[in-house]
FITI-312855 format. One record per residue (C-alpha): residue in three letters; x, y, z. Coordinates in steps of 0.1 Angstrom, whole numbers, plus 5000, padded with zeros to 4 digits. Example, Ala and Ser with C-alpha at 12.3 -4.5 7.8 and 13.67 -1.06 7.14 Angstrom:
ALA512349555078
SER513749895071
% end
This chain:
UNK500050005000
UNK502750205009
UNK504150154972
UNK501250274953
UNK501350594977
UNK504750684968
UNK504350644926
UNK500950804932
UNK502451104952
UNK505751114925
UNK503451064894
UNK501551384911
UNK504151534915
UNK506051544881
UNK503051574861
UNK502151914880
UNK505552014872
UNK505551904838
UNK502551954817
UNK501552334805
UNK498752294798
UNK495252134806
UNK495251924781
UNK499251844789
UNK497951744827
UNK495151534812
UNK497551354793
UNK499951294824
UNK496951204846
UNK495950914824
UNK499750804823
UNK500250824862
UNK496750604862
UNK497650394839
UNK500850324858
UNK499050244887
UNK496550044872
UNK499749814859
UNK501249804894
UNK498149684909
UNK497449424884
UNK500949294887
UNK500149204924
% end
């Protein structure tokens, strides 16, 4: 639990300070998701 915390706080994290846009943050939103969704399935 502690896992998915810390890639969902990161993913947070660099897409706020990566994406210009709101389109941009859309786009890194559904990448950090479907990050997690992988981890989780992975378990």
């Amino acid at each position: 639990m502690k896992t998915i915390a810390t890639v969902l706080a990161l993913s947070f994290a660099f897409a706020l300070a990566g994406c210009n846009t709101v389109r941009g943050a859309g786009q890194d939103i559904q990448k950090a998701g479907s990050v997690i969704e992988d981890a989780t399935k992975k378990k």
